[in-house]
C-alpha positions in Angstrom: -43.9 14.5 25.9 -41.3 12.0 24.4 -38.2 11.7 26.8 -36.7 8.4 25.5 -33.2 9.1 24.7 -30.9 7.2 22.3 -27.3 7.2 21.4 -25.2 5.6 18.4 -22.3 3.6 19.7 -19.7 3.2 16.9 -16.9 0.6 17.6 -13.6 0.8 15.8 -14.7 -1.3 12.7 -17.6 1.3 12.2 -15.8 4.0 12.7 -14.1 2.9 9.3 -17.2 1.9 8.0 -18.2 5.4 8.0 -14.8 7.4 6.6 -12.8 8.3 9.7 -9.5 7.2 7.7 -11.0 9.5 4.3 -7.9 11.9 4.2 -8.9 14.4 2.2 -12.0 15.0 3.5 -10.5 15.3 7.1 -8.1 17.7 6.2 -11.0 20.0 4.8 -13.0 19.6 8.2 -9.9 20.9 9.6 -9.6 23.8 7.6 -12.8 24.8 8.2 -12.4 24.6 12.0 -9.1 26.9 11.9 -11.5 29.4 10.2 -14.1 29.3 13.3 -11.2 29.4 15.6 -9.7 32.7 14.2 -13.1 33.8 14.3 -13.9 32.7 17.5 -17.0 30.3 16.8 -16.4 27.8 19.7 -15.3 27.4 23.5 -12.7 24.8 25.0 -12.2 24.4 28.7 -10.9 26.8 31.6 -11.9 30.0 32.5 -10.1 31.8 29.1 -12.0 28.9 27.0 -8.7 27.7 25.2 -7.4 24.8 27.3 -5.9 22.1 25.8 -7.8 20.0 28.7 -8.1 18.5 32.0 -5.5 15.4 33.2 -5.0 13.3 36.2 -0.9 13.2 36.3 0.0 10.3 38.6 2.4 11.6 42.0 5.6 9.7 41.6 5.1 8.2 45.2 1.6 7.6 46.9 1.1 5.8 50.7 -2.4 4.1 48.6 -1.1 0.9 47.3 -3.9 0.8 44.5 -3.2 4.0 43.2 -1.3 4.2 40.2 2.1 5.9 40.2 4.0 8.0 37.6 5.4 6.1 34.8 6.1 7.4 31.0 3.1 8.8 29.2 1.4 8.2 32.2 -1.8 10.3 32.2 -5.9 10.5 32.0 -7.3 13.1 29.9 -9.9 15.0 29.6 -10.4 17.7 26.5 -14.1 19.2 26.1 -15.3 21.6 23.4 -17.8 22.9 21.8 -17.7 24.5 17.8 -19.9 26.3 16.1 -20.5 27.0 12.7 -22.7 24.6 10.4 -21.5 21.5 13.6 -23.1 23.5 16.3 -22.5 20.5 18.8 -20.2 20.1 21.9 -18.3 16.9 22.7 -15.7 15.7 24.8 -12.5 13.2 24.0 -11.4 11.3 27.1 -7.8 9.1 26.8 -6.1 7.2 29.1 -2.1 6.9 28.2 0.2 4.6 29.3 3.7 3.9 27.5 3.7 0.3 29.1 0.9 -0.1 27.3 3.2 -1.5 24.3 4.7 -4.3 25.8 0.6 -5.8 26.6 -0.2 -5.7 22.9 -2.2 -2.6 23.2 -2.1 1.4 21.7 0.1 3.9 24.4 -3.4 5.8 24.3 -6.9 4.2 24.3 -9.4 6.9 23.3 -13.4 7.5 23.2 -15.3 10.3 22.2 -18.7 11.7 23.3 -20.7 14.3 21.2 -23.5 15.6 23.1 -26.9 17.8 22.3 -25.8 21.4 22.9 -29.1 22.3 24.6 -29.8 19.7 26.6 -26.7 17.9 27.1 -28.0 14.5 26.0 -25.3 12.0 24.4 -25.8 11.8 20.3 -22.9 9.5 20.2 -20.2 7.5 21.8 -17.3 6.6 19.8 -14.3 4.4 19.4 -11.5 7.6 19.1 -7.9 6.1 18.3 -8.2 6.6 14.9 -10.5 9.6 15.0 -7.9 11.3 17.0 -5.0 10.2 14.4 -6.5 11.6 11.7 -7.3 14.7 13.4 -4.1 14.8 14.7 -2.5 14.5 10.4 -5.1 16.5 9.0 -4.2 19.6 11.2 -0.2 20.0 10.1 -2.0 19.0 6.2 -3.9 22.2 6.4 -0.6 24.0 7.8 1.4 22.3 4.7 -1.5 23.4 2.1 -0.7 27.4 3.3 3.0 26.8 4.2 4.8 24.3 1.9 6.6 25.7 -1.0 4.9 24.4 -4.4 5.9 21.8 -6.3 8.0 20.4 -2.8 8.9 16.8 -3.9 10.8 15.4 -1.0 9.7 15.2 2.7 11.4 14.0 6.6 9.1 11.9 8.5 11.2 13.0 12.4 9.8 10.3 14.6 8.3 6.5 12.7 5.6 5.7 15.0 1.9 5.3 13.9 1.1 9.5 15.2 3.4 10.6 12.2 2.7 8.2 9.8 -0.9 9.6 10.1 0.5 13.0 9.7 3.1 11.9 7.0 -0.5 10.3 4.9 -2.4 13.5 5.5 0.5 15.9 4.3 1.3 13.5 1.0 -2.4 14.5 0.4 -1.2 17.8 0.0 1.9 17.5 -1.8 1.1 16.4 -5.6 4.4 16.2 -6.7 6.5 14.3 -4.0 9.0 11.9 -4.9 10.8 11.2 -1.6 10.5 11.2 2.3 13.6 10.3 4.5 12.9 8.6 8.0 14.4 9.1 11.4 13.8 7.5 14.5 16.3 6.6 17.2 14.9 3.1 16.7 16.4 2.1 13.7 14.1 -0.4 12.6 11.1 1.8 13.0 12.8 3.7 10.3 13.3 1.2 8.0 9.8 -0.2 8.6 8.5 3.7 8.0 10.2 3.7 4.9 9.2 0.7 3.4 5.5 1.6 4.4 5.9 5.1 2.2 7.4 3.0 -0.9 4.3 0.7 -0.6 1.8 3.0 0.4 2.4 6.1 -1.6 4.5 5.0 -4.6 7.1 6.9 -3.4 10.9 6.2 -2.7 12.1 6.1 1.1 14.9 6.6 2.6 16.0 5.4 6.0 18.6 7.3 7.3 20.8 7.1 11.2 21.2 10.2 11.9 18.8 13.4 12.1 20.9 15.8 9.9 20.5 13.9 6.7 17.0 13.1 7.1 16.6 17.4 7.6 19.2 18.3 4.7 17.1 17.9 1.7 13.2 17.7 2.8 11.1 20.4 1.7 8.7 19.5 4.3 9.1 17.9 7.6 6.5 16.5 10.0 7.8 16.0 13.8 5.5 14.1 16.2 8.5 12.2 18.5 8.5 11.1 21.9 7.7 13.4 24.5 10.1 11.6 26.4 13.2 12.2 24.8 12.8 15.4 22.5 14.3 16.0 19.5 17.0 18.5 18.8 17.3 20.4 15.7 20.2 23.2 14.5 18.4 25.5 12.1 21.8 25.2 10.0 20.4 21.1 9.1 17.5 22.5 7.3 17.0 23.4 3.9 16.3 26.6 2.5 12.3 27.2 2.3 11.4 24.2 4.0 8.6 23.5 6.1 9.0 22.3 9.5 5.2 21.1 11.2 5.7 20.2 14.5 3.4 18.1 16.4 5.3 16.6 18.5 7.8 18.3 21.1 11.7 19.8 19.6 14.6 21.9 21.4 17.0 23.8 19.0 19.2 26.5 18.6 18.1 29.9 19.1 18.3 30.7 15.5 15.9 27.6 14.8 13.4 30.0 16.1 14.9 33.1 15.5 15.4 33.5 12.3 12.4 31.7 11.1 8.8 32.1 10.2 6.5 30.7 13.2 3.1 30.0 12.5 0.6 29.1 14.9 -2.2 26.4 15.4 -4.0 29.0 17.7 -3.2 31.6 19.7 -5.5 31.3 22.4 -4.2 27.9 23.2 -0.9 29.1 23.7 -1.6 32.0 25.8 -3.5 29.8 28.5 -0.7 27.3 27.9 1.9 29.9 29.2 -1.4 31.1 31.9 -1.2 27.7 32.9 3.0 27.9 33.5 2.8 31.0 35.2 -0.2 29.3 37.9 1.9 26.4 38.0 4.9 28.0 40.1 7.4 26.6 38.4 7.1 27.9 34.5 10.7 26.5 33.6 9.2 23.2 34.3 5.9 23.5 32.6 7.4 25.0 29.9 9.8 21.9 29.2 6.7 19.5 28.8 4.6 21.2 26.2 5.7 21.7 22.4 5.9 26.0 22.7 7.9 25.9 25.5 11.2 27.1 23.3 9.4 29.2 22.0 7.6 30.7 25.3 11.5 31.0 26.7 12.1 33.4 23.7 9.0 35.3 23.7 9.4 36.0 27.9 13.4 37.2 27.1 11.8 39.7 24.5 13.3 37.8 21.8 10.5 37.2 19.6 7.1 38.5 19.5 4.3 38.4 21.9 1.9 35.7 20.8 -0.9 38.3 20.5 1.0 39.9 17.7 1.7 36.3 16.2 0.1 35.0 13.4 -2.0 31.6 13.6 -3.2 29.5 11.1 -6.8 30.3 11.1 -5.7 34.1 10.3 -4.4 32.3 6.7 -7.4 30.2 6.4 -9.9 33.2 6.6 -7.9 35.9 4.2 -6.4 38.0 7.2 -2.6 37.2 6.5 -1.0 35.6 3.8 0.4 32.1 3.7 4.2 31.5 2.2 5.5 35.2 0.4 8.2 33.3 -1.5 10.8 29.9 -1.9 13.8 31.3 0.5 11.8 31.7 3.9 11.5 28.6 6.5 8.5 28.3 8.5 7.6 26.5 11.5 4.1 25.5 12.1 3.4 25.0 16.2 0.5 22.4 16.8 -0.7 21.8 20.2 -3.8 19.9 19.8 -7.5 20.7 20.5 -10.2 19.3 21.0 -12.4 21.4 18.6 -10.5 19.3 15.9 -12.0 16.0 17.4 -15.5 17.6 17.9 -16.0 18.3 14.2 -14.3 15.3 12.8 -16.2 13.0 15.1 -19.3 15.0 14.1 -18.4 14.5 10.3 -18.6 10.6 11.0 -21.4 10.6 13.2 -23.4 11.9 10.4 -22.0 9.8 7.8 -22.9 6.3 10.1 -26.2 8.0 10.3 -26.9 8.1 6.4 -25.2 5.0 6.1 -27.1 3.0 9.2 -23.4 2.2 10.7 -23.6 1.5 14.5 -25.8 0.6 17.4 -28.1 2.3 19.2 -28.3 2.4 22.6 -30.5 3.3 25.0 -30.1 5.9 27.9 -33.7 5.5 29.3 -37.1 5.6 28.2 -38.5 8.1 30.7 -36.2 9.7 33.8 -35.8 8.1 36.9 -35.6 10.9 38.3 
């Protein structure tokens, strides 16, 4: 009986080697795993099976002196899945964050993926993640634009300049065959300016810095948001034009009527019924609520305001034929993404076979024969 066991490391460079930055491709792995999810092909963490994932948040005091303390984006994570389909494989992304991070040089998150034998549990691969989980991260609002964005939208709002949404800004322009313009708002100034440059060069388009949020909102008929968690955004629903698309991955307060009076499209439901199971365990739901991006939404839905999120509609539901994407030009809709780890299974998958054909990586060994 054979039980040597190997795994294919892929560093950073590989992972580029073998297509983790091929946008279109990405964005059709995404699709497909919306489709599984409405169906139901797969299992994340928890006892409901949607959690977004497991994290060690640092106390803001601690009597250890080694022990870390709170501090922004100060977190580990842990976010397992498994996904069926033709990937059939569960994996695991594991991050630690740190927004001090910056100031040494290095990414706020450093990220590494596992994908691991469904049967037996042995590791197929360990990965360099950062830019697995940016383009994970971009494809997913992509797919959302695809079903939401009106056609023939030529000019887009990139809310928030750092690398997160420039990802999701490069997957969306993959989308959007006739743009002609993105405006770009950060509360850094420079980052702005920079973002818009990058657009020019990058996508032959023109951009458009502008100071304040308003004018970057006025005119886009698509908007990515994927700001600071620290300081979120806040949008009137009066700033946006008329069938726009609004793709939110990152956090955003507004007026009721943001959410009122719009069109709210979900990644998943499931996530965001054990995100609000989660705030009701918690003790204090006002406070979970206020960290994760459906929280305004959550307030609305728990004052009988809007729907209940089992008669929502989610992405997937569009993807597989069970509801229909945008009805006409006039309507805005908000897309609600909340990240999950499904997405990183498949796309890591997608490359893992790729370096495979291609002979990219090292393999490792685990052992030749047990130990024990």
């Amino acid at each position: 009986m054979d039980t040597k066991i190997e795994f294919l490391y892929l560093s950073e460079a590989d992972m580029i080697a073998a297509g983790v930055n091929d946008s279109r491709h990405c964005i059709s792995v995404c699709e497909e795993v919306f489709g599984l999810l409405a169906k139901g092909d797969y299992l994340m963490g928890g006892s409901g099976h949607n959690s977004h994932g497991m994290g060690i948040i640092f106390p803001k005091e601690t009597p250890f002196p080694n022990m870390p303390v709170a501090g922004p984006d100060r977190r580990f994570f842990a976010m397992p899945a498994y996904l069926g389909g033709r990937f059939d494989v569960c994996g695991c992304k594991w991050y630690g964050s740190n927004a001090a991070n910056t100031s040494k040089g290095l990414p706020r998150s450093i990220l590494m993926m596992n994908l691991n034998d469904k049967d037996t549990g042995a590791p197929l691969a360990y990965m360099s993640a950062n830019l697995l989980s940016a383009a994970r991260t971009g494809a997913v609002p992509a797919v959302a634009a695809k079903y939401l964005a009106k056609k023939g939208a030529k000019t887009a709002a990139i809310i928030g300049c750092g690398p997160i949404n420039r990802s999701c800004f490069r997957h969306i322009a993959a989308q959007l065959n006739d743009l002609e313009k993105v405006y770009c708002f950060d509360i850094m100034k420079d980052k702005a300016a920079d973002t818009a440059g990058w657009a020019k060069e990058n996508f032959g388009i023109e951009g458009i810095a502008v100071d304040e949020l308003p004018d970057a909102l006025k005119n886009a008929d698509v908007v990515t948001v994927a700001a600071s968690r620290i300081k979120p955004l806040y949008i009137e629903n009066s700033w946006l034009k008329k069938g726009s698309c609004v793709l939110l991955t990152g956090p955003a307060k507004g007026d009721d009527d943001l959410w009122l009076k719009n069109k709210i499209v979900y990644d998943h439901i499931g996530l965001h019924e054990n995100y609000v199971a989660e705030a009701i365990e918690s003790g204090d739901k006002d406070n979970y609520y206020n960290g994760v991006i459906g929280g305004p939404i959550y307030h609305l839905i728990d004052e009988g305001k809007l729907p209940a999120l089992k008669e929502s509609v989610s992405l997937g539901m569009m993807v597989n034929g069970d509801k229909t994407g945008r009805e006409n030009d006039e309507d805005i809709y908000i897309f609600v993404a909340c990240g999950m780890a499904v997405f990183d299974v498949a796309v890591s998958y997608e490359v893992y076979q790729e370096a495979l054909k291609k002979g990219i990586g090292q393999k490792l060994l685990l052992w030749d024969t047990p130990a024990l």
